[in-house]
N, C-alpha and C positions, 0 to 999 in steps of 0.2 A: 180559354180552352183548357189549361194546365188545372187553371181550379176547377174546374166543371169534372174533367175527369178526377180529383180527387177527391171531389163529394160522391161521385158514382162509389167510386172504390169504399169510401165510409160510409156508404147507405147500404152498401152488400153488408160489410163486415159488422154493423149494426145488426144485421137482420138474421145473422147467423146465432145470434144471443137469444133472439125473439122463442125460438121452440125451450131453451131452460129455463126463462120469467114463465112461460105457461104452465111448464109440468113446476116448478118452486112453487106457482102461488095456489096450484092445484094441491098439491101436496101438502102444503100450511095448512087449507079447508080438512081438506080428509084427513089429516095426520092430529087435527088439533085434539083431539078426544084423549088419544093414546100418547101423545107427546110427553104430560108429565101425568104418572101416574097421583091421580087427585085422592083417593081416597084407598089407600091401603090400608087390609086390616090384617093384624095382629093374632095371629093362630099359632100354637105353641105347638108344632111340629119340625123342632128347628133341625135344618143339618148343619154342617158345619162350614165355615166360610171362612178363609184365610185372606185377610186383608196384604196385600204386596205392597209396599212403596216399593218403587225399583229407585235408587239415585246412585249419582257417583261419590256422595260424601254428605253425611247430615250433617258432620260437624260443620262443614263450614256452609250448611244450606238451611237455616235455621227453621225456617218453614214445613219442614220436615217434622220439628217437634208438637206444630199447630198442626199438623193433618193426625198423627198418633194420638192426639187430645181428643182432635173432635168423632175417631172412631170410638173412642172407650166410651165417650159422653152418650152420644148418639145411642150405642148397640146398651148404656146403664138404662136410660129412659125409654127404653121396648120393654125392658128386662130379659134382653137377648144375653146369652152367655156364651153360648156354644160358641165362639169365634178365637182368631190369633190373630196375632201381629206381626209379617216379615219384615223385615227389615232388610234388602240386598242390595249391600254396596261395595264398591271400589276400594272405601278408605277403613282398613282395621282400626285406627280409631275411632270407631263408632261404634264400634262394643264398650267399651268405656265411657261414651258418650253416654249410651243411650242404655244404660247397666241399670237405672234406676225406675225404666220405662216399663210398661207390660207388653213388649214383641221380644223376637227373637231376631239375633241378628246374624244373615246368613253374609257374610265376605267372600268375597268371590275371589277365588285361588287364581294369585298371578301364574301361576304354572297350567290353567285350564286352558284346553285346546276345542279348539270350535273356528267354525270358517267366519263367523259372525261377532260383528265389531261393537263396539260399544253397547251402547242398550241391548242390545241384540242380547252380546255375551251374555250378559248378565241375567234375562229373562233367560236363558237356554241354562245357565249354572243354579237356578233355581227350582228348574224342569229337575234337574238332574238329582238336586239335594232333597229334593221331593220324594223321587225314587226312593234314594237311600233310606229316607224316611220311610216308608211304605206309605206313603199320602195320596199317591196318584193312582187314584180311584174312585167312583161312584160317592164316596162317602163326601169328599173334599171337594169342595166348590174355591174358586181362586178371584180375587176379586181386584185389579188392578187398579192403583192409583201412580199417579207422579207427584213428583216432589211438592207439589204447591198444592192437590188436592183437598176437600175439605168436605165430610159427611153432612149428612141430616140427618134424623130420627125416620127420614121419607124414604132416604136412600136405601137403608138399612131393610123396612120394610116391605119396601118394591122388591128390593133383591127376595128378600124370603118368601116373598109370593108366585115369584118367577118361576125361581125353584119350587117352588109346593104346586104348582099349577103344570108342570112338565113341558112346555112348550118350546124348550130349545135345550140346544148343549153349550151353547154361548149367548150372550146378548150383554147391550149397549144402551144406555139410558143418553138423556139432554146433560150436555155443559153450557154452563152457564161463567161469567166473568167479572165479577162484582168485589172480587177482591184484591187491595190495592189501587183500586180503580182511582182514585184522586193523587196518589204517588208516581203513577207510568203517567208516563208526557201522555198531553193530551189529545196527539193525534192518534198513536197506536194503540190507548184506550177505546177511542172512538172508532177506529178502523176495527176494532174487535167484532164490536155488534152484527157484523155480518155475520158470523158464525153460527151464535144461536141459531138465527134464520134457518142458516143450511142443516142445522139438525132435523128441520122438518123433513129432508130430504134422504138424512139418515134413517129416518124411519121407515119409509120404502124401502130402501137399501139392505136393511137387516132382514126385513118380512118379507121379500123378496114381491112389492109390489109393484115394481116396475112394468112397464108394457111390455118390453124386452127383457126375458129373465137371463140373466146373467150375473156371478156373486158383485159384491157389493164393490162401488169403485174407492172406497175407504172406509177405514175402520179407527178409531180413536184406540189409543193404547191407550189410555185411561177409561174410569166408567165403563169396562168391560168384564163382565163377570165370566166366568167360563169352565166348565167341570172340569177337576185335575185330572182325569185319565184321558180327556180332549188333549186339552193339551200336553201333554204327554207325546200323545202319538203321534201332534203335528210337531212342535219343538218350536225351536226360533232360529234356528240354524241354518239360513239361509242366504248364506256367505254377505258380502258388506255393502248390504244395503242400509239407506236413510229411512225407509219405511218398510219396517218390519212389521208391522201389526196388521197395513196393507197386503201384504203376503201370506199372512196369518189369517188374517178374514177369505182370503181368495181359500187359499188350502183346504179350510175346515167346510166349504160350500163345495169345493172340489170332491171330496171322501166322503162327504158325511151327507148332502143333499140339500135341499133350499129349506124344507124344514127344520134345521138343524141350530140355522141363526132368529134371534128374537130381539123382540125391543123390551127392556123392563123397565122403563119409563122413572128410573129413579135419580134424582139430581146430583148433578156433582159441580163444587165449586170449585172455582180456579180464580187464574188473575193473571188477565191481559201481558203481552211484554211489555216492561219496563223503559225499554227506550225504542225508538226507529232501528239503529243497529241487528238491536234482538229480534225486532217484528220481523225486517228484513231476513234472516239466517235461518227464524223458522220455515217462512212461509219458503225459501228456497229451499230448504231440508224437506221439503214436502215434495215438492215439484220434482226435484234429484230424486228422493228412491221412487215415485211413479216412473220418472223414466227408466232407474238401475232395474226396476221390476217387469218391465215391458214385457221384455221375451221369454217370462215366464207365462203370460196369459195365453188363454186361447183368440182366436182372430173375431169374433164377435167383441169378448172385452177388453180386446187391446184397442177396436177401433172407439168403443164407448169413452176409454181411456184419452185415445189421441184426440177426440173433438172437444173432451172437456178442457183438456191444455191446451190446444189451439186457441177454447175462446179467451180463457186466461192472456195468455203471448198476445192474440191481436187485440184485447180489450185495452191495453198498457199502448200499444201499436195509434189504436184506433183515438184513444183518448188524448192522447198528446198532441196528435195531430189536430184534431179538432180545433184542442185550443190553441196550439198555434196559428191555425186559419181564422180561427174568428177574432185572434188579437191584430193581425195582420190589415184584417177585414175591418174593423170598429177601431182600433184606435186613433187612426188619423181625424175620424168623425169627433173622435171624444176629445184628444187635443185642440181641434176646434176650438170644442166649447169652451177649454178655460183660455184657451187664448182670447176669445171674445169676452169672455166674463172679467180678465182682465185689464180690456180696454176701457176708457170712459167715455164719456158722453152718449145721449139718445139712442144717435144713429147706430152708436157700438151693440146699444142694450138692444135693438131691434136685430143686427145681426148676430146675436148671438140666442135669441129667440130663434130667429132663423134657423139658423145653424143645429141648434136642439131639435125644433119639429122636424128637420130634414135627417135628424139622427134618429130620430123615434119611427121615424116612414121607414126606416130601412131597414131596423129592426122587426119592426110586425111585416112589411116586405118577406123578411125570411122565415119568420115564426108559422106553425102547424095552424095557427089561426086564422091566417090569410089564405093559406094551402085550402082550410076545410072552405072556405067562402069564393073562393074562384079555383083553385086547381081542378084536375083532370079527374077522373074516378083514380085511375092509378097512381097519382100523384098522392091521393087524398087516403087511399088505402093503405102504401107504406108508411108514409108519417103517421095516420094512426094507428099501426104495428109498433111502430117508435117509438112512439109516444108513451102505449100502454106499457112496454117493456119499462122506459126510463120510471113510468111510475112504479111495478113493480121494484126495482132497482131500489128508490129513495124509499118505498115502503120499507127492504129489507133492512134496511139500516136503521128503521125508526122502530119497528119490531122488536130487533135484536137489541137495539139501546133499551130500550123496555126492558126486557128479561131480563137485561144484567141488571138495570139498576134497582130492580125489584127487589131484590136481594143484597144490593148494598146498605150502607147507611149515611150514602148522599140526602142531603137535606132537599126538601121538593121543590122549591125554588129554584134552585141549582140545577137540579133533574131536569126542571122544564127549558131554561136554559139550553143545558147539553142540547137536548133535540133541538133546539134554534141552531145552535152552533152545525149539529148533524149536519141539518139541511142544507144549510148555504156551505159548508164545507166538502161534499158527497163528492165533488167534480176530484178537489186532492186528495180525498180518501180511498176512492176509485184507484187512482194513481200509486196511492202508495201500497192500496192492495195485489194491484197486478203488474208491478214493477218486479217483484221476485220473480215471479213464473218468466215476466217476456227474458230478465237476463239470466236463469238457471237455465233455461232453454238453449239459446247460444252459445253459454258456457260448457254445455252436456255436449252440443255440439263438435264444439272446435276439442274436447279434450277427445271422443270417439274418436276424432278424425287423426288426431295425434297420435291413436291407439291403436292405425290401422282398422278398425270396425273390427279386432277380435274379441277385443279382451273392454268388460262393463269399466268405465272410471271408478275410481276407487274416492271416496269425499272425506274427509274427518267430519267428526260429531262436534259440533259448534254445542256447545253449551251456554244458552241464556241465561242471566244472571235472577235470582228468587226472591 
């Protein structure tokens, strides 16, 4: 009885997933055209674009100096000029660093006041030294990177067609994660590939294709381009939040309108975290400023908000369980077997034949294929809702390892591999993906509650290692 009701309760919280695989694999089809812009051409109408690395220290973030390479490279082989290089960090040694470089390096004055913490600060001391510049205006386009970023000649040129085509005051191209990819452990290289995937979804989100128009439920601080008197007007200064670019996206669809965000469809590379630790810290740093952000939306997208982190929380909920029911379930049957395969003689070998066919019945017993051949219409209707979900699900992950390794230079052999590996690994991938969300969730929790429900938790900026 105890287990009956706890397959109920996992067949709800399964099917609660079912309506995001429809609009994900809906959104893959429509979205696949405009996703990466395929053939960008080259018109000499340049404005000017300020390339930003935001970090807290190049010097000791070496990858800093490969993303400042592959812009120069990149924007030499357009024969794009018009461009800069910011450089905005924490560590004043990095104008000595980085003296020999073609950026500029803007150091953010420990004496600057702003409500807004880490990243934040730093984007909002750049809003500002922009000012001083007289930069922030129509003429200046700002073009966000992070520490690990890494152009193409594609990049470059999507962006300037974006701009020359007028169709937004901000927009966000696909990331992609193919570098370093054989240095990060190999499960949070693996667990990466879902991302890509979800950029199809970003695509909607920026164009505001959704059924329900409502601004976008995240934004990438990276691979965002964005006019400098935009941003300007909105700032970053939106006291100490973990997702600030989520804030930023919301604001600019708030003042400015649903026309106002775009997709320019130009690549940017990056590279997965380096260990579980770092995967962990990110994907909680995500979940924490969705929740520090809550009460700033309106009640249509704080509820869009709350069902997406719900499914995240019970998918870690939902998944665990699972497998501990079905070890609970099958492994007595599978001890069995080597206990009989360890016994000798005939009659052993016949009982453990036995014992196998009787483990094989029980299995197809539970499986969607017995379900479609004798179950009930409704028995036969949700499982195959379930079904199709889990295949989207294992799609998105075979996708996504696609895209990144497109761009690696994993050898193909290997390549094919990894998606072996993908596949039969997808059940702890799952796990290690919405393990963040279900305990940032609890954790947001009990610190509210500690806080009296007045005052938002305040988090530090966890810093993954590059």
């Amino acid at each position: 009885m105890v287990q009956g009701l706890i397959m109920d309760i996992l067949t709800i919280i399964w099917l609660l997933n079912i309506p995001i695989a429809f609009i994900a694999i809906f959104r893959c089809v429509m979205n696949k055209r405009i996703f990466v812009d395929k053939n960008p051409i080259r018109i000499h109408n340049d404005p000017i674009i300020i390339f930003q690395i935001t970090t807290r220290s190049a010097t000791n973030t070496p990858v800093v100096f490969r993303g400042i390479r592959s812009i120069i490279d990149s924007c030499s082989q357009i024969h794009y000029s018009k461009y800069r290089i910011s450089v905005v960090t924490d560590d004043s040694r990095d104008i000595q660093k980085l003296s020999d470089r073609k950026c500029e390096v803007i150091v953010v004055d420990k004496s600057f006041k702003t409500s807004a913490i880490k990243k934040g600060r730093a984007l909002q001391y750049g809003v500002v030294h922009r000012r001083d510049c007289a930069q922030n205006n129509k003429d200046y386009w700002i073009f966000h990177l992070d520490d690990e970023s890494f152009l193409t000649s594609q990049t470059v040129l999507s962006l300037l067609k974006f701009i020359r085509e007028g169709n937004g005051l901000a927009a966000e191209g696909p990331i992609f994660y193919p570098l370093k990819f054989e240095s990060a452990n190999f499960l949070t290289a693996l667990a990466e590939s879902v991302r890509p995937f979800s950029c199809y979804d970003c695509v909607s989100q920026m164009t505001n294709g959704a059924i329900i128009k409502t601004p976008p439920l995240h934004m990438h601080g990276s691979n965002l381009l964005v006019r400098s008197d935009i941003e300007d007007s909105i700032g970053w200064d939106f006291g100490p939040t973990l997702a600030e670019d989520q804030l930023f996206g919301y604001k600019i669809y708030q003042r400015y309108g649903a026309n106002s965000l775009g997709w320019h469809g130009g690549i940017l590379l990056e590279q997965p975290p380096l260990n579980i630790k770092d995967h962990f810290m990110q994907r909680r740093r995500w979940v924490v400023g969705s929740l520090q952000n809550i009460d700033e939306f309106s009640c249509l997208h704080k509820l869009k908000v709350i069902y997406k982190l719900t499914t995240y929380f019970l998918g870690f909920a939902a998944g665990i369980t699972s497998i501990a029911l079905s070890i609970l379930m099958h492994v007595p049957f599978i001890l069995a077997v080597f206990a009989a395969s360890g016994s000798a003689g005939a009659a052993n070998v016949d009982m453990m034949n036995g014992t196998f066919s009787k483990t094989v019945d029980v299995l197809y017993s539970e499986s969607i294929f017995h379900l479609w051949s004798g179950g009930s219409y409704y028995e036969i209707a949700i499982a195959s809702l379930i079904f199709i979900s889990s295949l989207v699900w294992l799609f998105s992950y075979q996708l996504g390892l696609f895209l990144n390794l497109r761009y690696s230079k994993v050898k193909l052999s290997k390549k094919f591999f990894m998606h072996i590996q993908t596949l039969v690994l997808c059940p702890i991938l799952g796990l290690i993906e919405t393990f963040p969300a279900f305990f940032a969730i609890i954790e947001y929790g009990f610190k509210r509650r500690s806080a009296n429900n007045h005052t938002t938790p305040v988090y530090d900026f966890y810093v993954i290692n590059k």
